[in-house]
GULO-399772 format. One record per residue (C-alpha): residue number from 1; residue in one letter; x, y, z. Coordinates in Angstrom, 1 decimal. Layout:
BEGIN
(NUM a (X Y Z))
...
! end
This chain:
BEGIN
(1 x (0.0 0.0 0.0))
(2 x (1.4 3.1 -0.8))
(3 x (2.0 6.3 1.9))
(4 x (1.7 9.6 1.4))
(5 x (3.5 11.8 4.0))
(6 x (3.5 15.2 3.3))
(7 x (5.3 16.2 6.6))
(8 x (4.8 18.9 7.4))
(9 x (2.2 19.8 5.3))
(10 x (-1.7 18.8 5.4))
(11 x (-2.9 16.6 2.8))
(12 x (-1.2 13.1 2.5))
(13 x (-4.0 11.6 4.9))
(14 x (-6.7 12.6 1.9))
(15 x (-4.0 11.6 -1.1))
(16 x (-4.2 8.2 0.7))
(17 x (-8.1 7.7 1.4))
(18 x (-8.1 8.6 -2.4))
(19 x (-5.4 6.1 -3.1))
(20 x (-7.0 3.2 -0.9))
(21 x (-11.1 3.7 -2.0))
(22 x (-10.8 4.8 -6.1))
(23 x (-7.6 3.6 -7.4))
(24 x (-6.6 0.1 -8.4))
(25 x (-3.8 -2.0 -8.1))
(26 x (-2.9 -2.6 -11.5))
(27 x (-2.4 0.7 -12.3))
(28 x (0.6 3.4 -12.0))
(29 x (1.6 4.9 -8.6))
(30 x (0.5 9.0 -7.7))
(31 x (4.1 10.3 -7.6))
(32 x (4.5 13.6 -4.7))
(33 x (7.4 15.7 -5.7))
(34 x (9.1 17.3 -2.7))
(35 x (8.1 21.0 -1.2))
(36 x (9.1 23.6 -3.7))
(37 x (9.7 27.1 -1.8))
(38 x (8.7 29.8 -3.7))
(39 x (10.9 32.1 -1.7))
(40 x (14.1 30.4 -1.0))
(41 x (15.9 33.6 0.0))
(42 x (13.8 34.7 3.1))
(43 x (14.5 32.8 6.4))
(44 x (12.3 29.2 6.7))
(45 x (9.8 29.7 9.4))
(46 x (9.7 26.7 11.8))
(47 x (13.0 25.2 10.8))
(48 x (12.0 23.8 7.7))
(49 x (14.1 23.8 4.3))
(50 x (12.3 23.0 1.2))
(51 x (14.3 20.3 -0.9))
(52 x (13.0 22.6 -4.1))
(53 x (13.1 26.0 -5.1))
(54 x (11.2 28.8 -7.8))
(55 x (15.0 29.1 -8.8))
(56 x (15.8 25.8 -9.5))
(57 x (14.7 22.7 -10.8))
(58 x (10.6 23.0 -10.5))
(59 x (9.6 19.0 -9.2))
(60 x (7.6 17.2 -12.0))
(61 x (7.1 20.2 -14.2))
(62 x (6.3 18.1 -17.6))
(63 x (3.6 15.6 -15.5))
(64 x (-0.2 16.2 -14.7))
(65 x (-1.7 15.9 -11.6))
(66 x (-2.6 18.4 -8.8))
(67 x (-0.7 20.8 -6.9))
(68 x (-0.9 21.9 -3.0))
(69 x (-0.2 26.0 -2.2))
(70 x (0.6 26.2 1.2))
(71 x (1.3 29.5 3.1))
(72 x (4.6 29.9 5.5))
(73 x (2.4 28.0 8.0))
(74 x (1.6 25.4 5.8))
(75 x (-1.9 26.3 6.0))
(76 x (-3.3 24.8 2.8))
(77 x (-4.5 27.4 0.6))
(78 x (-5.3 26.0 -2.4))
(79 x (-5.7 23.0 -4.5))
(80 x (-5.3 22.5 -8.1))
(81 x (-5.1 20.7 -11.1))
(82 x (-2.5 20.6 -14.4))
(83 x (-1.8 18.8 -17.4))
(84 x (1.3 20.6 -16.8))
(85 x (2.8 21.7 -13.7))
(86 x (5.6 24.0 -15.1))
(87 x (3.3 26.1 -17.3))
(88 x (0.1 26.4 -14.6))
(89 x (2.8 27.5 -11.6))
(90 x (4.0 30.1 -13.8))
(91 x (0.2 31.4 -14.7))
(92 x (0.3 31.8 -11.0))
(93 x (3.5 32.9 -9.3))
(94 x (5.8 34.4 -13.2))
(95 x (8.7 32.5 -14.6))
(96 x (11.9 31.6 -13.4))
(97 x (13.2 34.2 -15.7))
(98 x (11.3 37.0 -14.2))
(99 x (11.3 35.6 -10.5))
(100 x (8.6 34.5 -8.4))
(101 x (5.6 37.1 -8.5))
(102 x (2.7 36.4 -6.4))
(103 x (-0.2 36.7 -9.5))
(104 x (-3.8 36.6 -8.0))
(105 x (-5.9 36.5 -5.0))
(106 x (-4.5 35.1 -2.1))
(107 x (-6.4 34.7 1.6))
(108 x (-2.1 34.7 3.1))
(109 x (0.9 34.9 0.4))
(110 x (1.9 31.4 -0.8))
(111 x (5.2 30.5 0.0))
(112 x (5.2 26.2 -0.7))
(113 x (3.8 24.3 -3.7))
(114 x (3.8 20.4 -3.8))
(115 x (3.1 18.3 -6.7))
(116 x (1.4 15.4 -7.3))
(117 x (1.1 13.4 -10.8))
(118 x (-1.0 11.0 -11.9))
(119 x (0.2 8.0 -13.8))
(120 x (2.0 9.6 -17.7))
(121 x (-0.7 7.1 -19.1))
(122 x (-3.7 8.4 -17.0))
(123 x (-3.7 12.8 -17.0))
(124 x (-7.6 12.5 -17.2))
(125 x (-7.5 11.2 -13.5))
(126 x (-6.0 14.7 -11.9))
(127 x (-9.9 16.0 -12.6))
(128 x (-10.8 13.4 -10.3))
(129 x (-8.2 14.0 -7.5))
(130 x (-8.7 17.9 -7.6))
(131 x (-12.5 17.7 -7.0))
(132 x (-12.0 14.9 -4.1))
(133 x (-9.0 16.7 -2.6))
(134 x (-11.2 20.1 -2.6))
(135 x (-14.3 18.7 -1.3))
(136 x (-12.2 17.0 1.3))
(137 x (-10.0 19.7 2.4))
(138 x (-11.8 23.1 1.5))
(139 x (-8.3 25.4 0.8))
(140 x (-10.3 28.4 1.8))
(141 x (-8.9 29.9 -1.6))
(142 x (-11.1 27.5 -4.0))
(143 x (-13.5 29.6 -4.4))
(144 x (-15.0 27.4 -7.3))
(145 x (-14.4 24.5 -6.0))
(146 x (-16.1 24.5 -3.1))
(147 x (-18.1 21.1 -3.7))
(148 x (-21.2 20.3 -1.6))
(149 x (-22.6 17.1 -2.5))
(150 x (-24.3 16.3 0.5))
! end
């Protein structure tokens, strides 16, 4: 069975009720990249050192999947979807050329993103992830995708 430890981040308890109820066996594993800090110059609040940085290599970038934003808190922000992570971080927080920008409406300033991909063979599933993972969590900053299927 696979294990999703986000540590210290919220999340990997909902990656794994996903995992364990909708997913079979006989296809690929849900691949977490490590913490990517979009602001690797300012001190790390709480001790904690991202293994990624907006300078350097962005985790997963060609993959689809889903993406955490997490303030300096790791509060979860926001969760969402990509059938490329590279290009859809950039729509929100610039290029590495031009440096992180924070672009958008934020409830706190993001300062962590973590991605997840789906299977190369299976993109259509991130869809399915996003929608579970916000109905689940409720970022307070998906303001569209606040599901209520109840």
């Amino acid at each position: 069975m696979p294990t999703f430890d986000l540590s210290p981040f919220p999340g990997g308890d909902f990656l794994l009720d996903y995992a364990t109820r909708f997913r079979r066996d006989d296809v690929g594993e849900i691949e977490i990249g490590p913490a990517l800090d979009l602001f690797p110059d300012e001190p790390s609040p709480k001790g904690f050192t991202a293994k990624a940085n907006w300078k350097g290599l962005w985790p997963l970038t060609e993959r689809a999947g889903v993406y955490f934003i997490y303030d300096q808190d790791f509060k979860l922000l926001y969760v969402g979807k990509a059938w490329k992570f590279g290009p859809r971080l950039a729509q929100h927080f610039g290029s590495k050329i031009s440096g992180c920008m924070i672009l958008g409406r934020w409830s706190n300033r993001p300062r962590y993103v973590i991605n997840v991909a789906v299977p190369r063979d299976m993109a259509f599933e991130a869809a399915a992830l996003e929608a579970f993972l916000i109905y689940g969590l409720k970022p307070e900053d998906n303001i569209h995708g606040k599901y209520t299927w109840d």
